[in-house]
C-alpha positions as CSV (number, residue, x, y, z in Angstrom):
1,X,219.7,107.0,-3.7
2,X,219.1,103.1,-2.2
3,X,222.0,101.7,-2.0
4,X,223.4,101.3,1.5
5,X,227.5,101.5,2.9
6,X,229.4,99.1,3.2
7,X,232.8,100.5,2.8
8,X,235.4,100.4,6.1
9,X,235.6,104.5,5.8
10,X,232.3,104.6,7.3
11,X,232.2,107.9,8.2
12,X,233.8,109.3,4.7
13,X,230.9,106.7,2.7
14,X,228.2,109.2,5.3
15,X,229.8,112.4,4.0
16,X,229.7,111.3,0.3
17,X,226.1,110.1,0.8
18,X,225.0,113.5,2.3
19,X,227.4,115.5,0.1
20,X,225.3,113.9,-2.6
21,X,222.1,114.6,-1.4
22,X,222.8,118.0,-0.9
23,X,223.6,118.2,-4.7
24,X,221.4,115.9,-6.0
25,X,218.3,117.8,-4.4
26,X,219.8,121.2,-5.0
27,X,219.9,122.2,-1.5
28,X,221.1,126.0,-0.6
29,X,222.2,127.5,2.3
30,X,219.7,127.3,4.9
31,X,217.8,124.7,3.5
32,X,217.1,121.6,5.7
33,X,218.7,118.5,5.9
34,X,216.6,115.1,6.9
35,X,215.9,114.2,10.4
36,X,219.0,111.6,11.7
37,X,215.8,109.0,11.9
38,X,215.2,109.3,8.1
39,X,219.1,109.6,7.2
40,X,220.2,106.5,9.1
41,X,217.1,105.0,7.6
42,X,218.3,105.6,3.9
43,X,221.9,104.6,4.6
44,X,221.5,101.5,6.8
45,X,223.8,103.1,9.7
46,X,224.1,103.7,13.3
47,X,223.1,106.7,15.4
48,X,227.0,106.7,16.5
49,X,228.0,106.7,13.3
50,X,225.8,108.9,11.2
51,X,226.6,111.5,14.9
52,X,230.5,111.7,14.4
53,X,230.2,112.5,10.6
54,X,227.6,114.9,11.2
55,X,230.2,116.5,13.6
56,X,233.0,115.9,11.0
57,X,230.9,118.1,8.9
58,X,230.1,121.0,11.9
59,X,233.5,121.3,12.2
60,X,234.6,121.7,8.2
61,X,231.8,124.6,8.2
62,X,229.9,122.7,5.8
63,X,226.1,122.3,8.0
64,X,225.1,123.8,11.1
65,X,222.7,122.0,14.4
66,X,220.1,123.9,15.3
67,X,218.6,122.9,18.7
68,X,215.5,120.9,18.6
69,X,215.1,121.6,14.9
70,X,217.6,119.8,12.9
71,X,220.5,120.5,10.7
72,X,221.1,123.0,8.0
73,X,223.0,123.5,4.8
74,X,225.8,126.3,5.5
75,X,226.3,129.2,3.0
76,X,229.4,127.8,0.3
77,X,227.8,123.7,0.5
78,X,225.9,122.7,-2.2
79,X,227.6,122.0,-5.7
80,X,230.7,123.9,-4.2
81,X,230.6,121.0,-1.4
82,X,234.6,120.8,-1.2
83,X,235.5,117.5,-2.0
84,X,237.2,114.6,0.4
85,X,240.1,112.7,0.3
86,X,239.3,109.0,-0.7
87,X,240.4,106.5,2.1
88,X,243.4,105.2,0.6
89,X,244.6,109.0,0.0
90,X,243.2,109.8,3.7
91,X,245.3,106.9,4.7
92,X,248.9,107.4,2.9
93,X,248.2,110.8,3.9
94,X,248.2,110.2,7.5
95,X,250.9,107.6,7.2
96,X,253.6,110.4,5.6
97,X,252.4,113.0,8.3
98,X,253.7,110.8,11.5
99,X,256.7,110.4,9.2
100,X,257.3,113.9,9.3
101,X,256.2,114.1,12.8
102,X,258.9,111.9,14.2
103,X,261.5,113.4,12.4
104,X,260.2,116.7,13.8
105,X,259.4,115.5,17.6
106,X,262.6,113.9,18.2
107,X,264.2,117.7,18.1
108,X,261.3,119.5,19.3
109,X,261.4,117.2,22.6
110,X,265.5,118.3,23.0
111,X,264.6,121.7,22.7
112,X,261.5,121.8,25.5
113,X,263.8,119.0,28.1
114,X,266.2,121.7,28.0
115,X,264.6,125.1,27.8
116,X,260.9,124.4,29.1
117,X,260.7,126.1,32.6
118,X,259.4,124.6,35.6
119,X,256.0,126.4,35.6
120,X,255.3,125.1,31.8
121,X,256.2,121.6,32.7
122,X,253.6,121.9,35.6
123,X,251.5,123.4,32.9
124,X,251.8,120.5,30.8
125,X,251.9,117.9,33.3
126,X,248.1,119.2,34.4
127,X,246.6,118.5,30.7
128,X,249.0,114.9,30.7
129,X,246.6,113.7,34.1
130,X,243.7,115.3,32.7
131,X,244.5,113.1,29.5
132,X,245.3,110.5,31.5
133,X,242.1,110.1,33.5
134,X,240.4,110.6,30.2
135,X,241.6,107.6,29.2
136,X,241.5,105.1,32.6
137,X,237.0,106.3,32.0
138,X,237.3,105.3,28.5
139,X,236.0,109.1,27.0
140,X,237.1,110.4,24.5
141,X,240.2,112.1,24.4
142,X,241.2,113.9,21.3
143,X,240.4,117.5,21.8
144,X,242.6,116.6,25.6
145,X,245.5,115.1,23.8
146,X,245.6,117.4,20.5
147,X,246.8,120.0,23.5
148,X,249.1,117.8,25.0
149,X,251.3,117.9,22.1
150,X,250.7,121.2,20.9
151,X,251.5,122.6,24.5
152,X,254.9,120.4,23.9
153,X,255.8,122.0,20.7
154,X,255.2,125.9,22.1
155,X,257.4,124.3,24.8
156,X,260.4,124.2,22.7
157,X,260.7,128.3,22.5
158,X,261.9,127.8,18.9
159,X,259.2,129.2,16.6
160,X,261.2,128.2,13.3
161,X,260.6,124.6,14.9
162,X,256.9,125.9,15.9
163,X,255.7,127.0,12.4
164,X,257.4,124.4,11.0
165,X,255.6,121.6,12.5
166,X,252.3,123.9,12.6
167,X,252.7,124.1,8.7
168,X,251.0,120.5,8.8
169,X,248.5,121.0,11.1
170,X,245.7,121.0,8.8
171,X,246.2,117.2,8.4
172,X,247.2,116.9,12.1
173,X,243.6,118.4,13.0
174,X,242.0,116.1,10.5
175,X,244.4,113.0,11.7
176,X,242.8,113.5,15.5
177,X,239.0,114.9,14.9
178,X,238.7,112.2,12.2
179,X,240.9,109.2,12.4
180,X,239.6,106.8,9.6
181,X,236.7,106.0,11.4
182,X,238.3,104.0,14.0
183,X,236.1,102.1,16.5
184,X,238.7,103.1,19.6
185,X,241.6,105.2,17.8
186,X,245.0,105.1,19.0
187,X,244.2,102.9,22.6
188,X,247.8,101.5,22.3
189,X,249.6,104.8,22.3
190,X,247.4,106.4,24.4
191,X,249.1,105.3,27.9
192,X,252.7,106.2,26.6
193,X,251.5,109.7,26.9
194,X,251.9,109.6,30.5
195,X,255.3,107.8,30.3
196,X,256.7,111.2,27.8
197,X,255.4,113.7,30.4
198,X,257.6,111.6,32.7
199,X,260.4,111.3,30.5
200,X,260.6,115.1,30.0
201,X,260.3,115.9,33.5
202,X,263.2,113.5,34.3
203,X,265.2,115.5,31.9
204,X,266.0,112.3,30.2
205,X,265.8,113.3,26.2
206,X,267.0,109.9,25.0
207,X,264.2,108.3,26.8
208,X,261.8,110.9,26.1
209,X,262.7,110.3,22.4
210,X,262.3,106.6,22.9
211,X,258.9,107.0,24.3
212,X,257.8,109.1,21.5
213,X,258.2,107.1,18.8
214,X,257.1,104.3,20.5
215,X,254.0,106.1,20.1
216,X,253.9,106.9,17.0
217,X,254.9,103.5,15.6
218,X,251.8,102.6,17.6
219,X,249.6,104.8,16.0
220,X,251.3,104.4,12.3
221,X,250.0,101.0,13.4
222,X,247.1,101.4,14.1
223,X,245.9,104.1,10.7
224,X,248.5,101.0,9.2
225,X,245.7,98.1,9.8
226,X,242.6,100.0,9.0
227,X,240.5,98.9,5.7
């Protein structure tokens, strides 16, 4: 195992590489991975990089940090390592999601302008600054603006329309924990977050619907452009 990444999917090429090594050496569950010196060392990446799809991994259950000592293979890893979506797949995937999305969010944002109270909106309008000040320091904001719009769907008091768009969540989870390994994911969109929480509190649906999928056409954009 020599050859170095140089796919765009940087962070899916790291997973493959240490799926790989986990078979390839016959690694079981509590066996230990190599240091992150020795790993970016074999694959020729950064520290930032070679972090985020260690943290990829974390989250699918697949190794465990412990502190000061490394990482571990989880129970279920090995040659039952689940397998992951190619880019192009991760892509198109992503791309028909947002699809569904807007069809989705352009009702779900009637429902919660017309039968959200004024305490939720307050609610929502404290994880909208939050997310907004996020985003004025440049940190990262997914785990913030993953609850922004899931506070907005709750909002809607329909939970047909609530399971419904939950039903995709899976890839909604993977669309904002792991966004094709984008340098600075969705920085267009981001800002029109603000402008919604606006909208909705104006009781303006049209414009809140306008806003919307302004920002999802920037973000189909931006998963668009990725190679």
């Amino acid at each position: 195992m020599t050859d170095r990444i140089h796919r765009t999917s940087l962070q899916s090429e790291i997973i493959r590489y240490i799926q790989n090594y986990i078979e390839e050496h016959g690694l079981k569950a509590g066996d230990k991975l190599p240091s992150q010196e020795e790993m970016i060392r074999m694959m020729g990446v950064s520290r930032t990089a070679l972090r985020e799809a260690m943290k990829t991994l974390e989250a699918r259950n697949m190794i465990e940090a412990c502190n000061g000592k490394g990482f571990y293979v989880i129970e279920g890893t090995g040659a039952l390592f689940p397998p992951l979506l190619d880019f192009t797949q991760e892509k198109e995937t992503l791309l028909e999601t947002l699809e569904v999305r807007k069809i989705l969010e352009k009702e779900i944002l009637r429902m919660v302008i017309h039968r959200a109270t004024d305490e939720e909106l307050r609610e929502l309008g404290e994880i909208s600054a939050t997310l907004m000040d996020k985003c004025r320091k440049g940190e990262r904001q997914t785990d913030v603006d993953q609850k922004f719009h899931y506070t907005i769907y709750r909002l809607s008091h329909n939970q047909v329309m609530y399971q419904l768009i939950l039903s995709i969540s899976s890839v909604m989870d993977r669309f904002w924990q792991f966004p094709l390994n984008m340098a600075d994911p969705f920085a267009e969109s981001m800002p029109l977050h603000g402008q919604l929480y606006e909208a909705i509190c104006e009781k303006d649906v049209k414009k809140a619907q306008t806003i919307n999928e302004q920002l999802l056409d920037a973000i189909y954009r931006d998963i668009q452009n990725q190679r």
